[in-house]
C-alpha positions in Angstrom: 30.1 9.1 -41.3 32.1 11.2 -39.0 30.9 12.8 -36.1 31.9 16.0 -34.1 33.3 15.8 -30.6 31.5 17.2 -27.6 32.9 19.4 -24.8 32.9 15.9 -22.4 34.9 14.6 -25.5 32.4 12.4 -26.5 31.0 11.4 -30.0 27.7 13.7 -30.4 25.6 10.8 -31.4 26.9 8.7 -28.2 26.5 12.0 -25.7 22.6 12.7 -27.7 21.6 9.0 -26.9 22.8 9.3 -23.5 20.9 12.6 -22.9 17.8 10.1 -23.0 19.0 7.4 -20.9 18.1 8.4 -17.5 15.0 10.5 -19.2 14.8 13.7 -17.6 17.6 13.8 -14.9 20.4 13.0 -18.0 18.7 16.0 -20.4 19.1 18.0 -17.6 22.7 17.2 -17.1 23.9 17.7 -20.7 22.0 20.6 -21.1 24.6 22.1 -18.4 27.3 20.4 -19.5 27.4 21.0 -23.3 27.1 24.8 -24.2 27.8 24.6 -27.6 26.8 21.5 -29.4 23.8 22.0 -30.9 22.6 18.2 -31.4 23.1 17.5 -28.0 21.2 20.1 -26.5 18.4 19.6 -28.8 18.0 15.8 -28.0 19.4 16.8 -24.1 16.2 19.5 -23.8 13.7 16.8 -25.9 14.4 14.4 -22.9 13.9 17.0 -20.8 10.7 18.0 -21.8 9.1 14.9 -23.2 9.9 12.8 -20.2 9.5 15.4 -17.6 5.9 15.7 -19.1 5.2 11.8 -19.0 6.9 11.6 -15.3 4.5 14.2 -13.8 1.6 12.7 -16.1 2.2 9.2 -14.8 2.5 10.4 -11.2 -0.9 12.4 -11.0 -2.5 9.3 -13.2 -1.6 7.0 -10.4 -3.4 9.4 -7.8 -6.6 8.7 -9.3 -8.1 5.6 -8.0 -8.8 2.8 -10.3 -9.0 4.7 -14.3 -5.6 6.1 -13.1 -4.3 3.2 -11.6 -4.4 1.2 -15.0 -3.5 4.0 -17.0 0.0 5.2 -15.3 1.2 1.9 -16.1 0.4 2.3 -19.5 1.6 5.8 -20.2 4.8 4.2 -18.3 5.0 1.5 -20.9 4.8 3.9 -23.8 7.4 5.9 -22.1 9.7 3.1 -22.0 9.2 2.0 -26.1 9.2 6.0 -27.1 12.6 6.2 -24.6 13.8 3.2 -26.5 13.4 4.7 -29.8 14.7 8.1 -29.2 17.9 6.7 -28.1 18.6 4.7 -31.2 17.5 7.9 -33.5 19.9 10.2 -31.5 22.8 7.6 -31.4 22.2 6.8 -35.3 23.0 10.5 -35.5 19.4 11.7 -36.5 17.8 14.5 -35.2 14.1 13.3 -34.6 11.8 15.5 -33.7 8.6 14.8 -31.7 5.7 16.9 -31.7 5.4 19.5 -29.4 8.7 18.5 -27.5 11.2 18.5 -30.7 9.6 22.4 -31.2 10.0 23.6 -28.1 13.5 21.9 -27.7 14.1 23.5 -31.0 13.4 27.2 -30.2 15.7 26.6 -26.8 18.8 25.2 -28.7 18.2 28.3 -31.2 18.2 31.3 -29.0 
C-alpha cells in the first residue's frame, strides 16, 4: 500500500500519527501546516479536540478535592491507552473515527 506525500514531505500515515503524539499541541501544529491533505487534518483536528477535551477535563478533576483527585489520574490513564491507539490506527493508514471528536473533526476537514 502506497501512501500520498504531505506538504512537510512526509508519508500521510507517519505525519496522521504524529498529529497525536504530543496530543493537542501537535494537532494544532499540523493543522497549520498541512492545508491540503485531508487525512492529516482529520486525525491533526481529532487530537485536537479529543485531547484538548481530556486536558481541561483532567485539570478541573484535579481541583476537586478528594473524588477529583482519584479520578484525573484515571481519565489521564485512559488518555494515555486511547492516545496509544489512535496513533497506531492513523499510522496503519486508517481513518478512525471517535465519537463526537471524529464528527466534528470531520465537518472541519470538509468545509
Amino acid at each position: 500500500m502506497e501512501t500520498k506525500k504531505t506538504a512537510l514531505g512526509l508519508s500521510e500515515n507517519l505525519e496522521g500519527a504524529l498529529a497525536y503524539l504530543g496530543w493537542w499541541v501537535t494537532g494544532l501544529v499540523l493543522w497549520f501546516l498541512e492545508p491540503e491533505n485531508k487525512f492529516v487534518r482529520f486525525h491533526a483536528m481529532q487530537s485536537i479536540v479529543a485531547f484538548g477535551a481530556i486536558t481541561i477535563a483532567a485539570f478541573l478533576l484535579g481541583l476537586i478535592p478528594v473524588v477529583g483527585w482519584i479520578l484525573s489520574p484515571i481519565l489521564w490513564l485512559a488518555g494515555v491507552v486511547l492516545w496509544l491507539w489512535l496513533m497506531y490506527k492513523a499510522y496503519q493508514g486508517e481513518l478512525y473515527k471517535l465519537p463526537w471528536a471524529g464528527d466534528f473533526a470531520e465537518q472541519q476537514v470538509n468545509k
